[in-house]
N, C-alpha and C positions, 0 to 999 in steps of 0.2 A: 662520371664515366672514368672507367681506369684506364688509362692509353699511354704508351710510351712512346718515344722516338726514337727511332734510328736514322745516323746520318745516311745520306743519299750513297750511294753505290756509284762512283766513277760520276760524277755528276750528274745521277739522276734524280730522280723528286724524292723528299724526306719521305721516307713510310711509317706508318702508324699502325700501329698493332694495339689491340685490345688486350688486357695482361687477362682480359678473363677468359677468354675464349680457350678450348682445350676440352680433356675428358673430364665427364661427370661421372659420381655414380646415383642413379634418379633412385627415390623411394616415397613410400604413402605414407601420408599420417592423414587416416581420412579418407577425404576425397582427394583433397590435395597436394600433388608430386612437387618434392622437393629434389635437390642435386646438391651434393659436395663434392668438390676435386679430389678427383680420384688419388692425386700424390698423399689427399693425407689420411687415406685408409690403408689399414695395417692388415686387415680382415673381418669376416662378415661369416658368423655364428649361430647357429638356435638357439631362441630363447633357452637360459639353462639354470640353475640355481642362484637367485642371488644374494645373501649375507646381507640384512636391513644395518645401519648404521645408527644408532639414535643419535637423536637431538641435531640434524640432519634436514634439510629443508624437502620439503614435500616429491617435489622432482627426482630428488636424489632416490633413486629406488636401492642403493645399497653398493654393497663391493665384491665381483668373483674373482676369483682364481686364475688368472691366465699362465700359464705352464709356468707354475710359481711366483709369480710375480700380481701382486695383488691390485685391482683396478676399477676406480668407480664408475658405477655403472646411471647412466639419466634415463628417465624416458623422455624423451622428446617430446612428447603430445604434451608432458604434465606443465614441460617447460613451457612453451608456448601457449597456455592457459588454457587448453583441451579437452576435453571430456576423458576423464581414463576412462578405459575400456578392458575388457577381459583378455591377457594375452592366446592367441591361435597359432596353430603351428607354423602359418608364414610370419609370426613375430620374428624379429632378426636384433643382434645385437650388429652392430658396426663399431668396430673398433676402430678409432682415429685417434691420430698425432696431434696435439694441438701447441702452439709454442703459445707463449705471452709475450707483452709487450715488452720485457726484459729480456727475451734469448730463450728462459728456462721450457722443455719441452716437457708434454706427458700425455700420455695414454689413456682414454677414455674412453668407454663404454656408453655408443648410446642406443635406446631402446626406437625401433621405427614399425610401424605396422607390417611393410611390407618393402625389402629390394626391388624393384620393379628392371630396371635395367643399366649398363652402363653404356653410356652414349659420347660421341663425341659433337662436343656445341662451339660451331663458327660466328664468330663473332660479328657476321651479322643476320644473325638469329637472337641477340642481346641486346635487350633496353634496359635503362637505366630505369631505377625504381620509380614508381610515380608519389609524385609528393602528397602524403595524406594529411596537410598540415604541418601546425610547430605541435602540436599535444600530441603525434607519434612518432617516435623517434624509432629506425629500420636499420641503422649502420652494421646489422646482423645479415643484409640483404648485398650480396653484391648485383644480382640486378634480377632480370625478368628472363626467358628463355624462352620464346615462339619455334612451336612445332607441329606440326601433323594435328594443326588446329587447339591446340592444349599448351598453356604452360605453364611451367616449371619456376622454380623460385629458386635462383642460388641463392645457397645458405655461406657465408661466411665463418665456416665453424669454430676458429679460433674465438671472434666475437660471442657467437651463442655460447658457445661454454667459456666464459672467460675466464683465463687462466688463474686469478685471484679465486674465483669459488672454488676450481680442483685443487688449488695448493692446499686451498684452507682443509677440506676433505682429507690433500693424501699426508697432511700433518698428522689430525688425527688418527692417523691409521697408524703414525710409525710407533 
């Protein structure tokens, strides 16, 4: 659980705050809704042309164009081991900021079935991931999200795309 502290206010009780709680923005790959915090979306596109890369790992569907500025694009579904599927007009690119674990920040394209909506998630509607064992490792998950009987998986986006595979990507590119 990610929790912080703040000291007491005039001597009253320490509060704790969940650092995840906040806006999402939910989407499908599937059946099942996912959310990323909204700080680290830049925008949210129709599927649109994208430039394959060789020798490029399978996920990696390629690089488009953003108002000059060139940017790889994932799909999601291929990442998380999914069945590709044919893209439909509610295909969306989401465009997000991702930093690395050194500071360096970049812009990434990723492919999701469908936006479904941006929501705000209070922290306690958020459980902590449940443990599927030591043979899977989830650190891509910051936790669970209960709602309106459904839920939602925060994704850790920085983790799922880790900044080591897009650097490698936007080397090649320069």
């Amino acid at each position: 659980m990610q929790v912080s502290t703040r000291p007491p206010l005039e001597g009253g009780p320490v509060v704790k705050t969940d650092t995840r709680a906040g806006k999402y923005l939910a989407f499908h790959l599937g059946r099942e809704e996912f959310a990323i915090q909204v700080l680290k979306v830049r925008e949210i596109m129709g599927i649109q042309d994208i430039t394959a890369v060789p020798q490029t790992p399978s996920y990696v569907k390629g690089v488009i164009n953003l108002r000059g500025k060139v940017i790889p694009v994932v799909d999601l579904r291929l990442k998380f081991g999914l069945e590709e599927v044919e893209y439909t007009p509610r295909t969306c690119i989401i465009v997000v900021q991702i930093q690395g674990p050194d500071g360096t920040v970049a812009l990434t394209g990723i492919v999701v079935d469908e936006v479904s909506e941006a929501v705000n998630i209070a922290a306690g509607e958020i459980e902590d991931t449940p443990d599927f064992g030591d043979t899977v490792a989830t650190p891509y998950i910051l936790g669970m999200a209960k709602g309106k009987g459904k839920v939602k998986i925060l994704l850790d986006i920085d983790k799922v795309l880790q900044a080591q595979e897009i650097e490698g990507l936007s080397s090649l590119l320069q």
